[in-house]
SEBA-312576 format. One line per field, with one value per residue: z, y, x of N, C-alpha, C in turn; residue number from 1. Coordinates in Angstrom, 3 decimals. Example, Ala and Ser with C-alpha at 12.3 -4.5 7.8 and 13.67 -1.06 7.14 Angstrom:
<pts>
n_c3 = [7.800;7.080];
n_c2 = [-5.690;-2.250];
n_c1 = [13.190;12.850];
ca_c3 = [7.800;7.140];
ca_c2 = [-4.500;-1.060];
ca_c1 = [12.300;13.670];
c_c3 = [7.800;7.870];
c_c2 = [-3.300;0.030];
c_c1 = [13.200;12.900];
k = [1;2];
</pts>
This chain:
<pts>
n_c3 = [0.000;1.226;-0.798;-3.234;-2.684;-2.691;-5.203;-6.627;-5.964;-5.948;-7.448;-6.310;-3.790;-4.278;-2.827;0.562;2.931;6.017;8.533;9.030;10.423;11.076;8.628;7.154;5.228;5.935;3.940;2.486;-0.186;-2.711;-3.397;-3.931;-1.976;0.621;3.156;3.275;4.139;2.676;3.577;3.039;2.184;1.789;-1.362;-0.849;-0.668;-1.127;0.195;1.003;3.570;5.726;6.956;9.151;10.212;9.804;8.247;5.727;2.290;-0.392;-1.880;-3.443;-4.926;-5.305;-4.518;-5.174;-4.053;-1.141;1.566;4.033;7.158;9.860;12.198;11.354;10.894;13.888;14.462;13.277;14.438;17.192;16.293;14.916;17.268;18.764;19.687;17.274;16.104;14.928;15.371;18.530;19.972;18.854;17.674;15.441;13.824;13.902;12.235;10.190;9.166;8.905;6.727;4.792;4.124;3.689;1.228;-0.205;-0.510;-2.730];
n_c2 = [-1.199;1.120;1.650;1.990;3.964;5.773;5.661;6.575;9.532;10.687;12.963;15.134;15.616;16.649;18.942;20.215;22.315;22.671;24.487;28.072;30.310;33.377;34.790;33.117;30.238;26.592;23.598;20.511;18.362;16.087;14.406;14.337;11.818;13.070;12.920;15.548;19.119;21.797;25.335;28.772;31.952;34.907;36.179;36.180;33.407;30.043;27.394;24.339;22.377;19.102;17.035;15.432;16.723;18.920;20.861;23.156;22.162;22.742;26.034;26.425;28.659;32.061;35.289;38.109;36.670;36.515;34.862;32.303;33.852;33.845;33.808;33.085;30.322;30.017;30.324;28.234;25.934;26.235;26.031;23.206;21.547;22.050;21.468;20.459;22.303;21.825;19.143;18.192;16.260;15.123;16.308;19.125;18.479;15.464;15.531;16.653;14.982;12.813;13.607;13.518;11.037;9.723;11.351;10.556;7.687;6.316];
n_c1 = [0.832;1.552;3.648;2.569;0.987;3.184;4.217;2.017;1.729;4.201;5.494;4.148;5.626;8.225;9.122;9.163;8.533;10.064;10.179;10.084;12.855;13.368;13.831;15.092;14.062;13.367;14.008;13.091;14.079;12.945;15.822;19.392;22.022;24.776;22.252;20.690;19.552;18.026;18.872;17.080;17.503;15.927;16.354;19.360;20.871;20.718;21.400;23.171;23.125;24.445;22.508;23.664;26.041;26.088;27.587;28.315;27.493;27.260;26.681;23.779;22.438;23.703;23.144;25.276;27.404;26.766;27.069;26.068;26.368;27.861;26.475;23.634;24.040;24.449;21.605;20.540;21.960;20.603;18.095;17.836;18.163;16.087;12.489;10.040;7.759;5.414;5.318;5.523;6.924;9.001;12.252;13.771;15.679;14.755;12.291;13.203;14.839;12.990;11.286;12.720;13.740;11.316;10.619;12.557;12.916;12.055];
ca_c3 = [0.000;0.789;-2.581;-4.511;-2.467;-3.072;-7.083;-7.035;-5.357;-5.648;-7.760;-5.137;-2.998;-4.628;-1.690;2.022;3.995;7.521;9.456;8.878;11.263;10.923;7.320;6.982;5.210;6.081;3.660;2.195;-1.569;-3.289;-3.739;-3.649;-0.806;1.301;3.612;3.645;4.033;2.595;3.920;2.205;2.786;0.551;-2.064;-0.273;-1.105;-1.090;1.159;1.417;4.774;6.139;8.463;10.563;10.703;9.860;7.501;4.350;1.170;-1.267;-2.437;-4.832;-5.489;-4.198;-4.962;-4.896;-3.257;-0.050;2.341;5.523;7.914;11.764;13.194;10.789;11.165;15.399;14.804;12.608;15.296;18.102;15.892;14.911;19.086;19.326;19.501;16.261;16.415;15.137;16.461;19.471;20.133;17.847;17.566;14.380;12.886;13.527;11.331;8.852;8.888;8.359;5.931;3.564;3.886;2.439;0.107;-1.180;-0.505;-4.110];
ca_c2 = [0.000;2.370;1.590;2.619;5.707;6.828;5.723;7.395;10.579;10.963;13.880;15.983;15.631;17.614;19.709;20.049;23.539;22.092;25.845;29.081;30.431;34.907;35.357;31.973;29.207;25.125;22.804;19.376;18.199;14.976;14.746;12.970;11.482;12.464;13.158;17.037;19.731;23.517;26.675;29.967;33.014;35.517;37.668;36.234;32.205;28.804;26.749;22.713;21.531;17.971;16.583;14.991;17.536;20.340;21.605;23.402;21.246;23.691;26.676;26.158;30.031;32.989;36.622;38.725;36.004;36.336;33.386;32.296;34.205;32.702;34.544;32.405;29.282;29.620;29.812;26.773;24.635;25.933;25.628;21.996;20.910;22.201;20.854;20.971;23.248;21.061;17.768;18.395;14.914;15.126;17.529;19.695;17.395;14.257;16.087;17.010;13.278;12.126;14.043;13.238;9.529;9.204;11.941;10.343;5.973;5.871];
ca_c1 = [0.000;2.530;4.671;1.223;0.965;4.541;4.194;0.983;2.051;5.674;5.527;4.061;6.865;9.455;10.032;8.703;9.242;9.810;9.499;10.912;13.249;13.403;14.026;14.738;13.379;14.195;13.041;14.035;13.534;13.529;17.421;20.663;22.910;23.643;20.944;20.874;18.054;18.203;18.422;16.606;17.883;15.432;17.520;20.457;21.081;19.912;22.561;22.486;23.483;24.343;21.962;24.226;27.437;25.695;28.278;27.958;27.471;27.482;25.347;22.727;22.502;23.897;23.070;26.483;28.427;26.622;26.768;25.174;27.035;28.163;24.711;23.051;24.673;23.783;20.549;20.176;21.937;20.093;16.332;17.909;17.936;14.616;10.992;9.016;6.777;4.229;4.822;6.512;6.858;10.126;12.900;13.660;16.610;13.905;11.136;14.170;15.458;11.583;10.695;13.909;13.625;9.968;10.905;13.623;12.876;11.346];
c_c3 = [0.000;-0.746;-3.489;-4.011;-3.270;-4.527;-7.329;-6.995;-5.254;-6.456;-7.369;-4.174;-3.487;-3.854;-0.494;2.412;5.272;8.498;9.172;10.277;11.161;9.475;6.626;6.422;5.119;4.859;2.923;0.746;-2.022;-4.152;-3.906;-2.439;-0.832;1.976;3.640;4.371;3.418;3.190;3.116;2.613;1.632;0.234;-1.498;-1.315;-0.842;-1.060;1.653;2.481;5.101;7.305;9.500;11.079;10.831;9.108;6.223;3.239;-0.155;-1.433;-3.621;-5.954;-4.817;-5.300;-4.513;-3.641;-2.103;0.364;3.508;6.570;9.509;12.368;12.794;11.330;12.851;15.249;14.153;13.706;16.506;17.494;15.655;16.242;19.247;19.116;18.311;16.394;16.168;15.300;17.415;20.105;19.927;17.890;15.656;13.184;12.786;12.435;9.937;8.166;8.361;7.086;4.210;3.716;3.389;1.738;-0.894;-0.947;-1.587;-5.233];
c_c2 = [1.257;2.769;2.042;3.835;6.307;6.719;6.893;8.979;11.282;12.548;15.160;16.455;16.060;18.558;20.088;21.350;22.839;23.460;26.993;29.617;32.553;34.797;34.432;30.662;27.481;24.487;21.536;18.912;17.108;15.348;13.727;12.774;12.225;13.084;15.049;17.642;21.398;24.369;28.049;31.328;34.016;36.451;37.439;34.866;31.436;27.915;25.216;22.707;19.944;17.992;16.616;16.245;18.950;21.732;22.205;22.658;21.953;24.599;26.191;27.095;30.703;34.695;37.600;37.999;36.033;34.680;33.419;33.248;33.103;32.785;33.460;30.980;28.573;29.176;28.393;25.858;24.876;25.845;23.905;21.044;21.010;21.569;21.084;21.252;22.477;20.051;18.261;17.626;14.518;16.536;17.805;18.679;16.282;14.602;16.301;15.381;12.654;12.506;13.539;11.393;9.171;10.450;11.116;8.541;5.504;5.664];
c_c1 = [0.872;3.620;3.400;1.315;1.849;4.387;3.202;1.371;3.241;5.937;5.138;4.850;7.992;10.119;8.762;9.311;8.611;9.493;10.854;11.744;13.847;13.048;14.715;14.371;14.193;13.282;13.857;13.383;13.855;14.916;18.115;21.477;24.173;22.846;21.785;19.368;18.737;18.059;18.035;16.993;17.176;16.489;19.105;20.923;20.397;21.275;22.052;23.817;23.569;23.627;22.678;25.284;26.911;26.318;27.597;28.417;28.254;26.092;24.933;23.055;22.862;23.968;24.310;27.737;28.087;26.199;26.341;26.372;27.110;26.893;23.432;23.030;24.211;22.566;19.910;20.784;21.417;18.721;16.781;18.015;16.793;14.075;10.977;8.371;5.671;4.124;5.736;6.859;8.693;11.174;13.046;14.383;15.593;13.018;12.116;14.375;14.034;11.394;11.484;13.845;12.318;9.726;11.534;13.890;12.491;12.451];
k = [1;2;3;4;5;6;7;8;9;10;11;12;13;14;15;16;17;18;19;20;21;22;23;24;25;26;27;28;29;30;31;32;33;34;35;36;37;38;39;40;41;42;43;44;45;46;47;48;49;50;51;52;53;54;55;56;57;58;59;60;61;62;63;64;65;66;67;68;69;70;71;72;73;74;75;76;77;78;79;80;81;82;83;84;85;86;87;88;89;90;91;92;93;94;95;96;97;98;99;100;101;102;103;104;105;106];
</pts>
């Protein structure tokens, strides 16, 4: 049942915003290994992160060479410790890690 869903549906899933964080945006996209998630920075860049390390991958895009700065960077590893805002059951990296494994199991 679930292998019909995901056939059925997989094209929907191209990308997930998990929660913005100021100016901001997290989100994760059917991709390649390994596990990452993006960061959005409007008018700024679009920055892939490793789950686990938390390093920078590479930019996607970047408008005049700007990059995440250190200020940046904090707040992504203290929103990645946190609750999820909407399950709070889970922290932010678990909802990141979920979301990219039945994105990307097809």
């Amino acid at each position: 049942m679930k292998e019909q869903y995901i056939e059925r549906y997989q094209r929907f899933f191209e990308m997930a915003t998990i929660d913005r964080i100021e100016d901001m945006t997290i989100s994760v996209y059917t991709d390649h290994l390994p596990k990452h998630f993006h960061v959005i920075k409007k008018d700024q860049f679009e920055v892939r992160l490793d789950i686990n390390t938390l390093k920078i991958m590479s930019y996607k895009w970047q408008i005049d060479n700007k990059e995440m700065s250190s200020k940046d960077i904090k707040k992504i590893q203290q929103w990645i410790k946190s609750k999820n805002r909407k399950q709070k059951n889970i922290s932010n990296k678990q909802a990141i890690e979920f979301a990219w494994d039945i994105m990307n199991e097809f």
